[in-house]
N, C-alpha and C positions, 0 to 999 in steps of 0.2 A: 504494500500500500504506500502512496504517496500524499505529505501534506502540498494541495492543493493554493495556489496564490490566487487570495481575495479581490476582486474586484471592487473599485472606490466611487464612490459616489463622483461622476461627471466620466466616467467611462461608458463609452456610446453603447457596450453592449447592454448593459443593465437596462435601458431602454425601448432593447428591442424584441419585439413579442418573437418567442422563441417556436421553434420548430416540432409536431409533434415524432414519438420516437416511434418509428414503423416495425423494429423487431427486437426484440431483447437477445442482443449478442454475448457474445463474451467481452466486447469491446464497452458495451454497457454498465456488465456487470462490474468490471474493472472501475468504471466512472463512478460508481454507485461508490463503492471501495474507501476507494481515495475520498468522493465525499462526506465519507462519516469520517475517516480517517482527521480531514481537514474541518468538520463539524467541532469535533472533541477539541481537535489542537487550539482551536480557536475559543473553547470554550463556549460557545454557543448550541440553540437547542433547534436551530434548523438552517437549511442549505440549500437552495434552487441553483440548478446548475450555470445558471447566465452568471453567477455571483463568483465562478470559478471559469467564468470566460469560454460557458458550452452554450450554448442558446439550443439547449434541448427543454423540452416538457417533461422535465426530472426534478425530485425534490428530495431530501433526505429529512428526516427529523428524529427527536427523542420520543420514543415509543411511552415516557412515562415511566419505564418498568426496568431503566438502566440499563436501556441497549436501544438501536436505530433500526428503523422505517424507512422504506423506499416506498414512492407513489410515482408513479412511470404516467404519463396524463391525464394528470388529477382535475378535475372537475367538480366544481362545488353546483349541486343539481337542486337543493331545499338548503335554504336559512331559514334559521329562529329567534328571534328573539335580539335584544340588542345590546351592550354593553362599551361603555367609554374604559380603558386601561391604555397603563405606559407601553410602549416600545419601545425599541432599540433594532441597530441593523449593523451586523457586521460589515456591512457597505457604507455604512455611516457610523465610523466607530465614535463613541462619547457622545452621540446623539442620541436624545430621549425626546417622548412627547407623547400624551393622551391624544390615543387614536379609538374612534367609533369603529364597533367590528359587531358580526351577531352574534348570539352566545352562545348560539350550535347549529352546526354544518354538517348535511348529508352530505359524502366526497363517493363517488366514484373512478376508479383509479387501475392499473394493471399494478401487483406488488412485480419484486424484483425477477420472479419467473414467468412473466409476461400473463399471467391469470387473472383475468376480469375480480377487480373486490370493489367491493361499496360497503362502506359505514355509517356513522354517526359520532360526529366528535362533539365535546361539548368545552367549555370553560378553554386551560391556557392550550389544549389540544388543539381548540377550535380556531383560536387567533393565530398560533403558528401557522393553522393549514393557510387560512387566509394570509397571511402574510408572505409567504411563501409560494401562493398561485401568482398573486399580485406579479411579485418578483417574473415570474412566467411571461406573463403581460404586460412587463416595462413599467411597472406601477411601482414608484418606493412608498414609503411609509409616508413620507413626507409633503408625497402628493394628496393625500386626505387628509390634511390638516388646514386650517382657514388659512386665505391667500396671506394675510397680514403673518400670521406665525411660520409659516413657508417660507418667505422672505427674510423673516428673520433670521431662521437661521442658514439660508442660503446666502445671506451677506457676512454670517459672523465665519463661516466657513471661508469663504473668499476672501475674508481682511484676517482670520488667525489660523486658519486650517483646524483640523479636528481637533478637537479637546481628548484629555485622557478622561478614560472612562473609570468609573466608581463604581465602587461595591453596593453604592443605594440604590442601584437604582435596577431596572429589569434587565432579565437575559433578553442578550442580543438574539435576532433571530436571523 
């Protein structure tokens, strides 16, 4: 396995709506790999592949249960319910902000053997999936947030670059 190099906030890939994955290879599985590999290293509790410079329809995350999930083109098919909470972005390292997400997401997805699954995530399960489609679709965290606070901290980034990140505040996703 290999640790994977992050992708930062003003890199054109992260913006662009990524590709879906037509077969699960071994070339995949490898990708998946390194993305948990590069999830851990990073200390974070999830990974879409554009953030590691693939514009595939891959995502990696913390299962909850002390070990990683792969959803191979995940689709959120039913939301419920609504909830404001912090985030954080590995692509935006020392960036926080109360982001509106639902409180639970039916996901339909292939796991890492290319097998048709659908669930039900609920609470911080639910915001990572979301967080991490977004990613998918060229969406940061940043971009749901009021125009006024987007700017903000799209200017404090351009005048001092990233902040270090604190133990206060939420996992990066």
């Amino acid at each position: 396995m290999a640790v994977l190099s992050v992708r930062l906030y003003g890199d054109p890939i992260l913006r662009k709506v990524a590709e879906p994955v037509r077969t699960v290879t071994p070339e995949i599985k490898q990708i998946i790999q390194d993305m948990v590999e590069t999830m851990w290293h990073q200390v974070g509790v999830g990974l879409a592949a554009p953030q590691v410079g693939i514009s595939l329809r891959l995502l990696v995350m913390d299962d909850g249960k002390r070990s990683a999930r792969a959803l191979i083109n995940p689709e959120i098919v039913e939301r419920k319910g609504s909830v404001r909470d912090e985030e954080g972005c590995l692509s935006l390292p020392g960036i926080f902000a109360d982001v509106d997400r639902s409180k639970s997401v039916r996901v339909s997805a292939e796991d890492e053997e290319g097998r048709p699954i659908s669930f039900e995530a609920h609470g911080f399960q639910a915001k990572v999936i979301q967080h991490e489609i977004d990613h998918l679709d060229g969406v940061l965290f940043i971009d749901r947030l009021s125009p006024i606070a987007r700017d903000r901290i799209k200017k404090r980034i351009q005048k001092e670059g990233f902040p270090k990140a604190t133990a206060s505040h939420a996992f990066a996703l």
